[in-house]
N, C-alpha and C positions, 0 to 999 in steps of 0.2 A: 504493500500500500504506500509505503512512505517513498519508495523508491520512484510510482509510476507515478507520483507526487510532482516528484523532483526532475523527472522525465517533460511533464506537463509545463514547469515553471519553464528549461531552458528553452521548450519548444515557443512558449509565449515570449520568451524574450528576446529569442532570434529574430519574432514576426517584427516586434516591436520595434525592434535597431532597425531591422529592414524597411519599417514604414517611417520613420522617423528620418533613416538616410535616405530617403526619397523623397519626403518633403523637404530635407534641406537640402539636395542636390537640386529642386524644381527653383527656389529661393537662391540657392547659389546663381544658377544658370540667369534668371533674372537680374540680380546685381550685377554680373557679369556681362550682362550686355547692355547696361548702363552705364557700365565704366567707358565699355569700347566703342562704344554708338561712332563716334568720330574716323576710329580703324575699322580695318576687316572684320567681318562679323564672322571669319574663317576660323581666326585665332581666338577669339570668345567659347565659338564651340569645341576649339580642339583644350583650351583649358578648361571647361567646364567639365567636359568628359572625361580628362586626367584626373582631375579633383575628382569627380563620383569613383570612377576605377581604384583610386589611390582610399576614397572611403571605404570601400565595399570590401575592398582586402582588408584594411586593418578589423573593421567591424568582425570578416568572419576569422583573422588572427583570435581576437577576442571574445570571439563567441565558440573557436575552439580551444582554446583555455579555461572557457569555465566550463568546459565538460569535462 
């Protein structure tokens, strides 16, 4: 019981990180093409996209550590 507990919790908190880094990647990408409106709108998406990629790694580094 206690285990499929603890099962339940990391599962919910995976979703969690995962919606959470997709709202601030949506947020990020937004700022970010506020900064760059003046440049290529090329370079806005290709750091936006680094920045999520670079998120999504460390979140699931973190999220297999606390398994």
């Amino acid at each position: 019981m206690k285990r499929k507990l603890k099962e339940d919790l990391i599962s919910t908190g995976k979703f969690s990180i995962m919606l959470l880094s997709g709202i601030f990647a949506i947020i990020l990408m937004y700022l970010v093409k506020d900064w760059t409106i003046n440049d290529n709108s090329i370079w806005s998406g290709i750091i936006a996209c680094v920045t999520i990629v670079g998120l999504n790694v460390g979140l699931f580094i973190i999220g297999k550590i606390l398994e």
